[in-house]
PDBQT receptor file of N, H, CA, C and O in Angstrom, charges set to zero:
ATOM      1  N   UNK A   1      -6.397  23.164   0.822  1.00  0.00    +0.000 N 
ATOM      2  CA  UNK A   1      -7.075  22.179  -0.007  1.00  0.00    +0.000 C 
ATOM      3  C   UNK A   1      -8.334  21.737   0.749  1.00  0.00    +0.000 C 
ATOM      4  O   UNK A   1      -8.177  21.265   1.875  1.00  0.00    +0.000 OA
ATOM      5  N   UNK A   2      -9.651  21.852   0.202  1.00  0.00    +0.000 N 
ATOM      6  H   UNK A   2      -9.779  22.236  -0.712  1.00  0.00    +0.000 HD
ATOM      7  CA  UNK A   2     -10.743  21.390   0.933  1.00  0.00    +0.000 C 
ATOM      8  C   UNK A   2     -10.853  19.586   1.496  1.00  0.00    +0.000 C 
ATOM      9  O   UNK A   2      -9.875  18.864   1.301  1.00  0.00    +0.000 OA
ATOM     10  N   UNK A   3     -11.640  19.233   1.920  1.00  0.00    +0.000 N 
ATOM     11  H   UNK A   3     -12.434  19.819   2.078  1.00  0.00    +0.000 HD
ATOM     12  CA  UNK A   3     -11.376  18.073   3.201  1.00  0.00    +0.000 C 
ATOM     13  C   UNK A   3     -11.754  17.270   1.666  1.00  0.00    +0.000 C 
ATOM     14  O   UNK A   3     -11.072  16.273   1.432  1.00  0.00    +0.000 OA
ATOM     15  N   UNK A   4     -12.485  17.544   0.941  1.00  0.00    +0.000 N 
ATOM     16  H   UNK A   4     -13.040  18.354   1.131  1.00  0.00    +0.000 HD
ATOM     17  CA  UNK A   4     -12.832  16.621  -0.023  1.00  0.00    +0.000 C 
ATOM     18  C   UNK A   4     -12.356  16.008  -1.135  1.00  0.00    +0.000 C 
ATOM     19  O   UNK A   4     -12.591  14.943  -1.706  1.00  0.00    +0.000 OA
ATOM     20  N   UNK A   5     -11.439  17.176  -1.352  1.00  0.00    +0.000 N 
ATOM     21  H   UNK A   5     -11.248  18.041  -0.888  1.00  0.00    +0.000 HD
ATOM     22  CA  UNK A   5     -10.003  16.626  -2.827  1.00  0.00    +0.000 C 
ATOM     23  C   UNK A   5      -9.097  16.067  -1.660  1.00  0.00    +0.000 C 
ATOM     24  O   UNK A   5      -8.673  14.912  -1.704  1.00  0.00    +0.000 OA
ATOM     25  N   UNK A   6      -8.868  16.758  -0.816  1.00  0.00    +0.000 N 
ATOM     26  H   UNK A   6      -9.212  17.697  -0.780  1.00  0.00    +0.000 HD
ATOM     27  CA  UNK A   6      -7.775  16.002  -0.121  1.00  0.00    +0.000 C 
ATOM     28  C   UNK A   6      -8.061  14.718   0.009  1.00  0.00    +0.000 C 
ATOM     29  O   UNK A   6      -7.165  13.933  -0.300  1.00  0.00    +0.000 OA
ATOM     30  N   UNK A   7      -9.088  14.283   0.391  1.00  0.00    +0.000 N 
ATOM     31  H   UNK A   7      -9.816  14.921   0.643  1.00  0.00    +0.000 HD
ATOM     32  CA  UNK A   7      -9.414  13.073   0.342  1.00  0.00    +0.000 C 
ATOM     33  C   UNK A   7      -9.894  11.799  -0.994  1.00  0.00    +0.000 C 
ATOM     34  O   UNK A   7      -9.890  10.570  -0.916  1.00  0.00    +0.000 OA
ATOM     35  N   UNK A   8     -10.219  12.578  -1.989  1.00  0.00    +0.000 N 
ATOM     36  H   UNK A   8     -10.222  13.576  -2.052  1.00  0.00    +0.000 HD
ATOM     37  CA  UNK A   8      -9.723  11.669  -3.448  1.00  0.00    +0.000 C 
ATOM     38  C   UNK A   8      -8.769  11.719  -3.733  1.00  0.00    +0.000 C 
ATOM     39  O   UNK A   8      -8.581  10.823  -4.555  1.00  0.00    +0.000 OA
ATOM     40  N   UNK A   9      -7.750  12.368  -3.534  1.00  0.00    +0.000 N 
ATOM     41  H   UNK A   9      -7.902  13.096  -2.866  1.00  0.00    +0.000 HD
ATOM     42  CA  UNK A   9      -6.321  12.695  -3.988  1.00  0.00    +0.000 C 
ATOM     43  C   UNK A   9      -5.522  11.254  -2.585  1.00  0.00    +0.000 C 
ATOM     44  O   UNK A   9      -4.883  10.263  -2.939  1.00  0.00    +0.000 OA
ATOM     45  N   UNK A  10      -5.755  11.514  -1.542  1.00  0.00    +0.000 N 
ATOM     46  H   UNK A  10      -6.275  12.318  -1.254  1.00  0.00    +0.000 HD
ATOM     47  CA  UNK A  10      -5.090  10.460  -0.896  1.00  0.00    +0.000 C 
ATOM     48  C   UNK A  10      -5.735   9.048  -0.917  1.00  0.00    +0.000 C 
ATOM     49  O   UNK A  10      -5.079   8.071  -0.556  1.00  0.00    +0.000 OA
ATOM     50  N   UNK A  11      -6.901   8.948  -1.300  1.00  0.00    +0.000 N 
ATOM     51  H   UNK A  11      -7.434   9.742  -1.594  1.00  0.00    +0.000 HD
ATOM     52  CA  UNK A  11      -7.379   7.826  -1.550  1.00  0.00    +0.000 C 
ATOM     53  C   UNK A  11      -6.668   6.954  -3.093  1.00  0.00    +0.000 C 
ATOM     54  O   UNK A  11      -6.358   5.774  -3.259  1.00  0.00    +0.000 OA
ATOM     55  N   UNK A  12      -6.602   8.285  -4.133  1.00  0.00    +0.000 N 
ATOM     56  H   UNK A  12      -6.854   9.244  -3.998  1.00  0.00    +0.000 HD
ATOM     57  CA  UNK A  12      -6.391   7.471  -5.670  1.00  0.00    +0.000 C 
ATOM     58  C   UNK A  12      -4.838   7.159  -5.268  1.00  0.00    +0.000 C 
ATOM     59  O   UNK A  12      -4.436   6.038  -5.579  1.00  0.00    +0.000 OA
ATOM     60  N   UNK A  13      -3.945   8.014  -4.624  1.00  0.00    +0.000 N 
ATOM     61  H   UNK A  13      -4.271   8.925  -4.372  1.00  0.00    +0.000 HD
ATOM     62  CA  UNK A  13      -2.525   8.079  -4.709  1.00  0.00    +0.000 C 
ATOM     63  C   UNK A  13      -2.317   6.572  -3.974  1.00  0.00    +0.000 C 
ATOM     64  O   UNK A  13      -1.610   5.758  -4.567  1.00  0.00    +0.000 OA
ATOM     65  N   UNK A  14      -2.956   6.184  -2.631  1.00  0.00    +0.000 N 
ATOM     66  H   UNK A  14      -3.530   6.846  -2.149  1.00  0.00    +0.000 HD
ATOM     67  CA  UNK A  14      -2.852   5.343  -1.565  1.00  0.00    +0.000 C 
ATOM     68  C   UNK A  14      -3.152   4.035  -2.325  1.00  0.00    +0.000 C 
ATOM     69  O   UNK A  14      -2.448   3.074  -2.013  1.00  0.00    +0.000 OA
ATOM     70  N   UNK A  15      -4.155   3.839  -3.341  1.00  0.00    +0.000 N 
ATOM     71  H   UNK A  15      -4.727   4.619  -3.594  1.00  0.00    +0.000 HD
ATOM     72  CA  UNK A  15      -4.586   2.682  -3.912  1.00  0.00    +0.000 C 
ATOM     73  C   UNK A  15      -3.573   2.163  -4.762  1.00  0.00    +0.000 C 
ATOM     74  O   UNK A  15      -3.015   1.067  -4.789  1.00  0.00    +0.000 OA
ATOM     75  N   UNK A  16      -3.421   3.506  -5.663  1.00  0.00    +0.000 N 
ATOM     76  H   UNK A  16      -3.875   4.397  -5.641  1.00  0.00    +0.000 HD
ATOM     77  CA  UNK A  16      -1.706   3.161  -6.829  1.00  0.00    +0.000 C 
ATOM     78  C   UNK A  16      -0.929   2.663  -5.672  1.00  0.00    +0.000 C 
ATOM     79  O   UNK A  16      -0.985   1.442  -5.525  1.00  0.00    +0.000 OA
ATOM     80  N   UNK A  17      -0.326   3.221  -4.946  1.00  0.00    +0.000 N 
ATOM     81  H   UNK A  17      -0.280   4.213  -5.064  1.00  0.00    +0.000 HD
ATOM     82  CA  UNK A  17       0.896   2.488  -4.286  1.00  0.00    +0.000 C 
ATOM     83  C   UNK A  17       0.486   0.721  -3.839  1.00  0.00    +0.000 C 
ATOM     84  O   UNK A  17       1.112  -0.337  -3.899  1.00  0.00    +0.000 OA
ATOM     85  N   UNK A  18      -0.825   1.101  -3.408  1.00  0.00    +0.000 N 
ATOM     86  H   UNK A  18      -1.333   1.960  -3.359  1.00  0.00    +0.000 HD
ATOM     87  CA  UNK A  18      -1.219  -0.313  -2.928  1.00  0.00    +0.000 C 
ATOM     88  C   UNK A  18      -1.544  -1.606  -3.956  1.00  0.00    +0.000 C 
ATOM     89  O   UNK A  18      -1.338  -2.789  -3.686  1.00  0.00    +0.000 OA
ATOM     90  N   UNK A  19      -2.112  -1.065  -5.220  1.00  0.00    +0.000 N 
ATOM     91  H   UNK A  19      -2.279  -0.104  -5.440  1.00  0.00    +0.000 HD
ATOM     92  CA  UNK A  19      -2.117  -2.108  -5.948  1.00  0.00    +0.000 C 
ATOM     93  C   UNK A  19      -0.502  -2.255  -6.492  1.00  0.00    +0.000 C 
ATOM     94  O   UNK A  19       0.002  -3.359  -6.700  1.00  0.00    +0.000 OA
ATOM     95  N   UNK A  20       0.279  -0.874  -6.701  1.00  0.00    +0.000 N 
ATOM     96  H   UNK A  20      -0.131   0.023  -6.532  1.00  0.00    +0.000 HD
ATOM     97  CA  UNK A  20       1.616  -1.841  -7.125  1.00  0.00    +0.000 C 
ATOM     98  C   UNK A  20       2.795  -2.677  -6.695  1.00  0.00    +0.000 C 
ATOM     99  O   UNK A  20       3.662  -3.230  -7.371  1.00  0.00    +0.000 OA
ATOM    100  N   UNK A  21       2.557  -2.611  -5.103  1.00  0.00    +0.000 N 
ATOM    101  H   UNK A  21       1.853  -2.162  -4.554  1.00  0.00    +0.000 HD
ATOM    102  CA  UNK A  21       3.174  -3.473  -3.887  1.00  0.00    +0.000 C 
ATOM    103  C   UNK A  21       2.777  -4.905  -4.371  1.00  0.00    +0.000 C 
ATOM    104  O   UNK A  21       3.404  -5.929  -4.644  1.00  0.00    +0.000 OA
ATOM    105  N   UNK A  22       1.196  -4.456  -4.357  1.00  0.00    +0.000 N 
ATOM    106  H   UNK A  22       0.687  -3.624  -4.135  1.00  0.00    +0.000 HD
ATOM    107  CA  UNK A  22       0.813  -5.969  -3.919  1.00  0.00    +0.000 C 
ATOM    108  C   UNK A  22       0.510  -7.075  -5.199  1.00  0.00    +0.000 C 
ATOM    109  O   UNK A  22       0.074  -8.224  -5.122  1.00  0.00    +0.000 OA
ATOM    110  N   UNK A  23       1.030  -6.045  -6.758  1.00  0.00    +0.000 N 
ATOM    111  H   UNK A  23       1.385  -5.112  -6.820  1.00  0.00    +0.000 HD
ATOM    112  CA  UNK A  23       1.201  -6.814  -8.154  1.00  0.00    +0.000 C 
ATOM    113  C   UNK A  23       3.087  -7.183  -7.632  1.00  0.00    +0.000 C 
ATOM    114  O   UNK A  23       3.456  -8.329  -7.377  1.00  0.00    +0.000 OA
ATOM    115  N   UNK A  24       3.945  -6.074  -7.576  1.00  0.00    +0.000 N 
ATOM    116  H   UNK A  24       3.645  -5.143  -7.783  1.00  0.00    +0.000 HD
ATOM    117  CA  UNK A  24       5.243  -6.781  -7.111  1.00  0.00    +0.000 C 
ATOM    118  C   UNK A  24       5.471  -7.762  -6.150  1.00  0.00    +0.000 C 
ATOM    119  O   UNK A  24       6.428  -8.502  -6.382  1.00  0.00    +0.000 OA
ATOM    120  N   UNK A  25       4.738  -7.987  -4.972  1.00  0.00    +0.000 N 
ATOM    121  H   UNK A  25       3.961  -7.386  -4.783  1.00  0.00    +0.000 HD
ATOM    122  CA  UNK A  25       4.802  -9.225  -4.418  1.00  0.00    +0.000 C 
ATOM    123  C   UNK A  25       4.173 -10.108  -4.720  1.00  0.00    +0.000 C 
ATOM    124  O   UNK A  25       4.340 -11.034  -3.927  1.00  0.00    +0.000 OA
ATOM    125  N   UNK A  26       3.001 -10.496  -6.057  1.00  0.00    +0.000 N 
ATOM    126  H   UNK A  26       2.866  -9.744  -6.701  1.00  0.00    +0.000 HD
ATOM    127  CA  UNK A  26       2.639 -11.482  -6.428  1.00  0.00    +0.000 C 
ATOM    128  C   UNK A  26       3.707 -12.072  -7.350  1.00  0.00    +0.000 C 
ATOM    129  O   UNK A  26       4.200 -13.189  -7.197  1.00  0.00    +0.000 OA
ATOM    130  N   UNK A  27       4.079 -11.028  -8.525  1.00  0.00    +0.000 N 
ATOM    131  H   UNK A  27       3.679 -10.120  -8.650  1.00  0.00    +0.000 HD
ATOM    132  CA  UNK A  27       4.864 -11.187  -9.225  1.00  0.00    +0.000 C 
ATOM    133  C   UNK A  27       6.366 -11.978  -8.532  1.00  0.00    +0.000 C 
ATOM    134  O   UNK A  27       6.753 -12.960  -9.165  1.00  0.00    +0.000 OA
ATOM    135  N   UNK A  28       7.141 -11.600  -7.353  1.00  0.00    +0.000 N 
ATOM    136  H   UNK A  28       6.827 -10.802  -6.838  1.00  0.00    +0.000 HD
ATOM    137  CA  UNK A  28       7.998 -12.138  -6.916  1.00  0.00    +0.000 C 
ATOM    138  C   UNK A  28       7.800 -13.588  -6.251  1.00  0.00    +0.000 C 
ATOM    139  O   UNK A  28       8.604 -14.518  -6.318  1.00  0.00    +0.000 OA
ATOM    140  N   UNK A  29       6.600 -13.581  -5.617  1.00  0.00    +0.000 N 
ATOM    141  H   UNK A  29       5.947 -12.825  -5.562  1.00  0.00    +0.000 HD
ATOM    142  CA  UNK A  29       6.049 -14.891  -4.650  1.00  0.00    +0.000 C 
ATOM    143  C   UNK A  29       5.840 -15.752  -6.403  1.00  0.00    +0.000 C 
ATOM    144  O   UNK A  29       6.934 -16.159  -6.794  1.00  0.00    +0.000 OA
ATOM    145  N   UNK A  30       4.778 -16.023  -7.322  1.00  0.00    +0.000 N 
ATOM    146  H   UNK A  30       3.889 -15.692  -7.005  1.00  0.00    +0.000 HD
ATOM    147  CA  UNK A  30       5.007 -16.873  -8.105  1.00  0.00    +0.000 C 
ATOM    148  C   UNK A  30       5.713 -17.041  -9.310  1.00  0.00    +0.000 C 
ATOM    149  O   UNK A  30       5.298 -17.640 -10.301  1.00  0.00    +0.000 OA
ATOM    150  N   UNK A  31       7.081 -16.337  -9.140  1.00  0.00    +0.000 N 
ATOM    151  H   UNK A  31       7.417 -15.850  -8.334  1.00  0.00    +0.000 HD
ATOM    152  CA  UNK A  31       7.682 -16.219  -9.839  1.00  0.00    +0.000 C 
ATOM    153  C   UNK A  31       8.948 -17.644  -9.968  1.00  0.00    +0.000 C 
ATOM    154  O   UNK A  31       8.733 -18.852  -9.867  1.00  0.00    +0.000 OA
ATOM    155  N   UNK A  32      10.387 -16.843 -10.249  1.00  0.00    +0.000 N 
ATOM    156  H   UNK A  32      10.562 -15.862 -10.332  1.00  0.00    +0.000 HD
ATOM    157  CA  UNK A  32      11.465 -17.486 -10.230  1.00  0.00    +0.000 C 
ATOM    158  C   UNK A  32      11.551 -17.604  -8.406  1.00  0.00    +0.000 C 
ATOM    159  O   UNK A  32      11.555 -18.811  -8.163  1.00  0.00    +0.000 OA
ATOM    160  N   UNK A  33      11.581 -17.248  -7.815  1.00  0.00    +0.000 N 
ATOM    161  H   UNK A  33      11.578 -16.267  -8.013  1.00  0.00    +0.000 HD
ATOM    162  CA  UNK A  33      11.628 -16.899  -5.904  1.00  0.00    +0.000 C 
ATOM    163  C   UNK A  33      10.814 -18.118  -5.281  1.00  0.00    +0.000 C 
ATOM    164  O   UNK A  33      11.254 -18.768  -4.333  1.00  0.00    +0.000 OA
ATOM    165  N   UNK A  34       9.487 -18.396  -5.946  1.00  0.00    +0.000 N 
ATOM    166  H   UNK A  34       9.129 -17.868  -6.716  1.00  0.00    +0.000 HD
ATOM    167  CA  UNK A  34       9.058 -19.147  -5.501  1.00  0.00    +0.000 C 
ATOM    168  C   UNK A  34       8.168 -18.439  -4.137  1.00  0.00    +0.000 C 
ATOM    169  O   UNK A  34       8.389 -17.274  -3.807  1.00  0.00    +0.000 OA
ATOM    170  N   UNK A  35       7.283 -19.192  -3.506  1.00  0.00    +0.000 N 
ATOM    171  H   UNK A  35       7.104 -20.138  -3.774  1.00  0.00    +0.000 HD
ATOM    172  CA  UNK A  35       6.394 -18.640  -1.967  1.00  0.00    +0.000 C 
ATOM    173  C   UNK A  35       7.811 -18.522  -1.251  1.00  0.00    +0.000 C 
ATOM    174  O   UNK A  35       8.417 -17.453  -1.335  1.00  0.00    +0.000 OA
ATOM    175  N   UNK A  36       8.390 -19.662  -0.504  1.00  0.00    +0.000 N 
ATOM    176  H   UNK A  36       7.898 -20.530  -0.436  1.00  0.00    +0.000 HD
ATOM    177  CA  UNK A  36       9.047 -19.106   0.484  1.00  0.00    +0.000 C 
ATOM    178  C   UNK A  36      10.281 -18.587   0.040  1.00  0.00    +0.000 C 
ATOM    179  O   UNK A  36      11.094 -18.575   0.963  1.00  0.00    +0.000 OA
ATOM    180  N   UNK A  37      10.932 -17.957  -1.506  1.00  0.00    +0.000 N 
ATOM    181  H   UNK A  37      10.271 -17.967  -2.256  1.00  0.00    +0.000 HD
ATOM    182  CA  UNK A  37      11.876 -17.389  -1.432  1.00  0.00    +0.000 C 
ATOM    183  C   UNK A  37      11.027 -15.969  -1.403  1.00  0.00    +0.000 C 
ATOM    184  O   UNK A  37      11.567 -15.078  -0.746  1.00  0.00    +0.000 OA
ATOM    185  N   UNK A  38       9.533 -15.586  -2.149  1.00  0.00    +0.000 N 
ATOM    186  H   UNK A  38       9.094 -16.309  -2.682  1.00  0.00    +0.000 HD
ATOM    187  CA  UNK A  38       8.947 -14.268  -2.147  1.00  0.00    +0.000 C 
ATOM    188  C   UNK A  38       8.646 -14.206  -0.577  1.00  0.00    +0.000 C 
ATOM    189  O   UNK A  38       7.890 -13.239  -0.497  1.00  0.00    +0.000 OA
ATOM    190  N   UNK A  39       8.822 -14.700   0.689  1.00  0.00    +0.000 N 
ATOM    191  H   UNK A  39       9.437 -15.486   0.624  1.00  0.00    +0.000 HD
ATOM    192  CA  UNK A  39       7.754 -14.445   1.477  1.00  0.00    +0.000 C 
ATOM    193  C   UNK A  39       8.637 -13.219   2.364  1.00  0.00    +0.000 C 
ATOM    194  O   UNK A  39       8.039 -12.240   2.810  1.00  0.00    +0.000 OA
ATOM    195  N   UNK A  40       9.895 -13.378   2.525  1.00  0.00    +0.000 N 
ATOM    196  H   UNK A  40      10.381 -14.174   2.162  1.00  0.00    +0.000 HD
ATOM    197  CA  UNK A  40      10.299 -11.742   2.993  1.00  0.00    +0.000 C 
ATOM    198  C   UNK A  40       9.867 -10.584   2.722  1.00  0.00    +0.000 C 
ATOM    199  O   UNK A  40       9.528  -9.616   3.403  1.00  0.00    +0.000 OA
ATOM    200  N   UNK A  41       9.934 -10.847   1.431  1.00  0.00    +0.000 N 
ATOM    201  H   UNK A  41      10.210 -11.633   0.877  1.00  0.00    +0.000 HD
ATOM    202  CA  UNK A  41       9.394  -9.596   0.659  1.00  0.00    +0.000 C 
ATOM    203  C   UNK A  41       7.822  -9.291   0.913  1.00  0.00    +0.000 C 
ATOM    204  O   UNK A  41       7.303  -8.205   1.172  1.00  0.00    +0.000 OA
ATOM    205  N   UNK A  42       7.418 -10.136   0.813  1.00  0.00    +0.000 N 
ATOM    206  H   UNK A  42       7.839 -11.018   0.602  1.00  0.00    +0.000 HD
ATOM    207  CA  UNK A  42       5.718 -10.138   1.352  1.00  0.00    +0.000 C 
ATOM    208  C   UNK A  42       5.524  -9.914   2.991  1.00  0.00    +0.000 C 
ATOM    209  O   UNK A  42       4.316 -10.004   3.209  1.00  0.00    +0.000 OA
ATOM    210  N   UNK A  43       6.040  -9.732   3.873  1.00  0.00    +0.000 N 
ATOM    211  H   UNK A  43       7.022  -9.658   3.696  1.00  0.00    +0.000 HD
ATOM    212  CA  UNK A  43       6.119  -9.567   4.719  1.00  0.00    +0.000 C 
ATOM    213  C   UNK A  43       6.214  -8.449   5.272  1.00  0.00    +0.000 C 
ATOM    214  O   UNK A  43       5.490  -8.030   6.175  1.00  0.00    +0.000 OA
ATOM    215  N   UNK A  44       7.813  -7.469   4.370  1.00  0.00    +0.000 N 
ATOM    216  H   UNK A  44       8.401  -7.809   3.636  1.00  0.00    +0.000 HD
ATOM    217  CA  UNK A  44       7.683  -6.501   4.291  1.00  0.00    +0.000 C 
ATOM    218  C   UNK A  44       6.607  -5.454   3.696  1.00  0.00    +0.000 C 
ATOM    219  O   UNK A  44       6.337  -4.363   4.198  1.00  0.00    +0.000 OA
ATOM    220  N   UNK A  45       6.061  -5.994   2.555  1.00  0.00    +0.000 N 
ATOM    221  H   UNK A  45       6.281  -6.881   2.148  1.00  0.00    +0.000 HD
ATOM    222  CA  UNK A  45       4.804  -5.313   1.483  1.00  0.00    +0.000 C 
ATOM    223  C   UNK A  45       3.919  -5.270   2.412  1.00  0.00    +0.000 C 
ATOM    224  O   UNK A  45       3.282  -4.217   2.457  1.00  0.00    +0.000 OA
ATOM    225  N   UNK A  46       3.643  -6.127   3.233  1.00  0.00    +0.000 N 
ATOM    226  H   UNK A  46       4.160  -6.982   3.196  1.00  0.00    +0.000 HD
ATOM    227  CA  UNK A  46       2.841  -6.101   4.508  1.00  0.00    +0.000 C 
ATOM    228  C   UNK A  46       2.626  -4.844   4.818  1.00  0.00    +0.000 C 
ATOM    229  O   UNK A  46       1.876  -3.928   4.482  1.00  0.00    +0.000 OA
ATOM    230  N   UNK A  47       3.530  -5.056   5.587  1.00  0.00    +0.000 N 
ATOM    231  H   UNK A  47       4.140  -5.800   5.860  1.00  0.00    +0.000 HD
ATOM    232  CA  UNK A  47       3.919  -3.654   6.999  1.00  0.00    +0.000 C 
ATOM    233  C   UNK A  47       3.980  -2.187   6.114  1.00  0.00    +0.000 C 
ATOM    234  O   UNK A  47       3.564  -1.110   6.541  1.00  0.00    +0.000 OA
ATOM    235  N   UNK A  48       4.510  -2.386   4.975  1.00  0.00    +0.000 N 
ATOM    236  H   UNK A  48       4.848  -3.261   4.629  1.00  0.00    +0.000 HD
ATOM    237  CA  UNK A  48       4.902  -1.112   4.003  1.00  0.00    +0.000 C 
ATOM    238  C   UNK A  48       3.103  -0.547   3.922  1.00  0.00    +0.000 C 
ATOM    239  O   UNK A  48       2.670   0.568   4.216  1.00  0.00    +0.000 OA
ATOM    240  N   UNK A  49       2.340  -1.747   3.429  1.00  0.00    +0.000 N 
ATOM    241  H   UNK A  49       2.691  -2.653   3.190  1.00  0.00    +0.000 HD
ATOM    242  CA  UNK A  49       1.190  -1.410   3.424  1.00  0.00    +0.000 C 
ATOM    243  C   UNK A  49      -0.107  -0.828   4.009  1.00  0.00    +0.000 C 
ATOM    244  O   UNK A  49      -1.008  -0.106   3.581  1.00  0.00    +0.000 OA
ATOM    245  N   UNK A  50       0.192  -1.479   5.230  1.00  0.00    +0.000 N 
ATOM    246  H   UNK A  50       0.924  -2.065   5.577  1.00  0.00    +0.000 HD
ATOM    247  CA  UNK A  50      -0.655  -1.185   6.700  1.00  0.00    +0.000 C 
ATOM    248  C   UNK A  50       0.253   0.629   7.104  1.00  0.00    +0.000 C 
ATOM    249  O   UNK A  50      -0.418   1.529   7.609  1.00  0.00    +0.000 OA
ATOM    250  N   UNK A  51       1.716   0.827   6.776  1.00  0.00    +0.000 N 
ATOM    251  H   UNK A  51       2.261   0.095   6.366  1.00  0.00    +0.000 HD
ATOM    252  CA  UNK A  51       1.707   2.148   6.762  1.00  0.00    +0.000 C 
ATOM    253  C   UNK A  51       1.250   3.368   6.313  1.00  0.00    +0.000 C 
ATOM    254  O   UNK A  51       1.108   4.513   6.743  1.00  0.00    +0.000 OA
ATOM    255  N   UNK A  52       0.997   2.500   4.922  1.00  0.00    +0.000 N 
ATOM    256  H   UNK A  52       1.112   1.570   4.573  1.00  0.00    +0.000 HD
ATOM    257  CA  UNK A  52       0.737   3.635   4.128  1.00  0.00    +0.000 C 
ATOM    258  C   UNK A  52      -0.938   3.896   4.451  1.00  0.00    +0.000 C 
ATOM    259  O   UNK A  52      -1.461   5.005   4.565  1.00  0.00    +0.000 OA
ATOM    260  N   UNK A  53      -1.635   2.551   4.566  1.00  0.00    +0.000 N 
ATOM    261  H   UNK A  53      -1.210   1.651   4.473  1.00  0.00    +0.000 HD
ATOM    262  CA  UNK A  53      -3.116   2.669   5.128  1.00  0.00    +0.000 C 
ATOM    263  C   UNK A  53      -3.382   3.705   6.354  1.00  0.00    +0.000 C 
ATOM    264  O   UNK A  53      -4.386   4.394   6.533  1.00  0.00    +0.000 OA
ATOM    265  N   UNK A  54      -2.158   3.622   7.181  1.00  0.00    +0.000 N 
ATOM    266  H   UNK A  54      -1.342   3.063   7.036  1.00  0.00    +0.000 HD
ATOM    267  CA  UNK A  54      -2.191   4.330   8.776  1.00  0.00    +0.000 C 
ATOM    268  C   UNK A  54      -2.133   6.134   8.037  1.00  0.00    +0.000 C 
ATOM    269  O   UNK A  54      -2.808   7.082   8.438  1.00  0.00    +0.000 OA
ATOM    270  N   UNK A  55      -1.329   6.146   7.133  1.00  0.00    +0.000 N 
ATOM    271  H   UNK A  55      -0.781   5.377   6.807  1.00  0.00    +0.000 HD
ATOM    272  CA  UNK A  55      -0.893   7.645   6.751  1.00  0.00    +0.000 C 
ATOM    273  C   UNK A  55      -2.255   8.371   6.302  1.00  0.00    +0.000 C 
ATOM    274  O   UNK A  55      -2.722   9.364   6.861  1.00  0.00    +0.000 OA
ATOM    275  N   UNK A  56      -2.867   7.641   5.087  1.00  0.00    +0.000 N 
ATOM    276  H   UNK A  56      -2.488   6.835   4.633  1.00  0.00    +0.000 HD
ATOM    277  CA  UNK A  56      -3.749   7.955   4.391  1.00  0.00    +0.000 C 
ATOM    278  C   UNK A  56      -4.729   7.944   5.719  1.00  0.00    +0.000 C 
ATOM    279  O   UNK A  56      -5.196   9.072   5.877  1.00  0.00    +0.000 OA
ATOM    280  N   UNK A  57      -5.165   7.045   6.685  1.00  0.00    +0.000 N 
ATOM    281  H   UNK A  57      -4.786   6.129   6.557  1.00  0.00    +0.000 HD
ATOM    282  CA  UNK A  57      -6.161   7.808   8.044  1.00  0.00    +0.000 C 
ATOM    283  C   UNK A  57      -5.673   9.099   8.777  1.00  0.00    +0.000 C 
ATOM    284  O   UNK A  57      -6.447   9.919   9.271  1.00  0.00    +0.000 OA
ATOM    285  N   UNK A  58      -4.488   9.183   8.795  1.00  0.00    +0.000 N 
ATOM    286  H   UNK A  58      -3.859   8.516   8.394  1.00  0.00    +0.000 HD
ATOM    287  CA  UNK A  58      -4.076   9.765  10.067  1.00  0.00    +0.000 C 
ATOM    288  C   UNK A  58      -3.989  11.319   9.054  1.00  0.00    +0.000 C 
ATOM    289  O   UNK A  58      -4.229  12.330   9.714  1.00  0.00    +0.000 OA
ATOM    290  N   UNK A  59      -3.705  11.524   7.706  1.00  0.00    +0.000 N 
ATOM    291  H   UNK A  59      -3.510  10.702   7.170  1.00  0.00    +0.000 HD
ATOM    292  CA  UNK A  59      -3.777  12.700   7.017  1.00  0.00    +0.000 C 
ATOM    293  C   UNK A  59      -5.187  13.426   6.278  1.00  0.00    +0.000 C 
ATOM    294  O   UNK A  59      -5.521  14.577   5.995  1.00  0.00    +0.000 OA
ATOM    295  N   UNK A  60      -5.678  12.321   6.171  1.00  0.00    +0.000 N 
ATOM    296  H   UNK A  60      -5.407  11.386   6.400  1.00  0.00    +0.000 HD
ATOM    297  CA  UNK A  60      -6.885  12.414   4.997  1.00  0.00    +0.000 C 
ATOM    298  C   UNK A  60      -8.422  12.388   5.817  1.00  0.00    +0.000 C 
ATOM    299  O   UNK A  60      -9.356  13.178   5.685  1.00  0.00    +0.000 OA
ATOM    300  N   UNK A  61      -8.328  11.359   6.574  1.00  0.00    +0.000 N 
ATOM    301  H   UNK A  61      -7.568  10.717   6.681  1.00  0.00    +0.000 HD
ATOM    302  CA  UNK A  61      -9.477  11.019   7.311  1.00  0.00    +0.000 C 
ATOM    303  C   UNK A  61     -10.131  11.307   8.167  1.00  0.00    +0.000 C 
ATOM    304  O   UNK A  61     -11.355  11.395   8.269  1.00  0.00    +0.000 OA
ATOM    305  N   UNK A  62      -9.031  11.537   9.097  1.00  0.00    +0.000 N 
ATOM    306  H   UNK A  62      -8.037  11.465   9.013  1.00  0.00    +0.000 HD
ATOM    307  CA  UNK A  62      -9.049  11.915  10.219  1.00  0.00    +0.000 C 
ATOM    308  C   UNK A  62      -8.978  13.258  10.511  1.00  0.00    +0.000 C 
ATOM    309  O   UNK A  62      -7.893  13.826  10.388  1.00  0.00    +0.000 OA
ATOM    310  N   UNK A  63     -10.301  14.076  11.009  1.00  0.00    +0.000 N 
ATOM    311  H   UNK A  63     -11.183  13.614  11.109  1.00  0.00    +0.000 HD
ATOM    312  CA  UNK A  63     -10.455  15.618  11.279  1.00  0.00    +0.000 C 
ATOM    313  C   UNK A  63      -9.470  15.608  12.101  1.00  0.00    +0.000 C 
ATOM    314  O   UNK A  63      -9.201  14.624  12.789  1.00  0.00    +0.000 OA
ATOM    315  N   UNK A  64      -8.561  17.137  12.135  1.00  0.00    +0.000 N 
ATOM    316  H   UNK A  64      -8.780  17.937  11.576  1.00  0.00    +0.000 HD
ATOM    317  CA  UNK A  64      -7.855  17.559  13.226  1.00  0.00    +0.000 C 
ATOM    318  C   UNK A  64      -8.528  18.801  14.046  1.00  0.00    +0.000 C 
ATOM    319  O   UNK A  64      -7.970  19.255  15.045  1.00  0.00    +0.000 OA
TER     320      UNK A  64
């Protein structure tokens, strides 16, 4: 796959995951949960997030 689809392809895929983390942890934080019953969960969406950011550099971005 050339450096250049690979890289719209992990960019569009990386954003979907990222905007739907971070609509499910809004959705849970002002929901029925409330901030500090959503904030585990946001915590985790965190870290889930900053992984998936690390993947999409470390596969897509980053020449080997």
């Amino acid at each position: 796959m050339s450096y250049g689809i690979k890289l719209l392809m992990g960019f569009i895929g990386t954003a979907i995951l990222l905007i739907f983390i971070g609509g499910l942890s809004y959705s849970i934080s002002t929901g029925f949960a409330g901030f500090t019953g959503g904030l585990p969960f946001m915590v985790i969406a965190i870290v889930v997030c900053g992984a998936a950011l690390y993947d999409f550099w470390d596969e897509c971005v980053r020449k080997k």
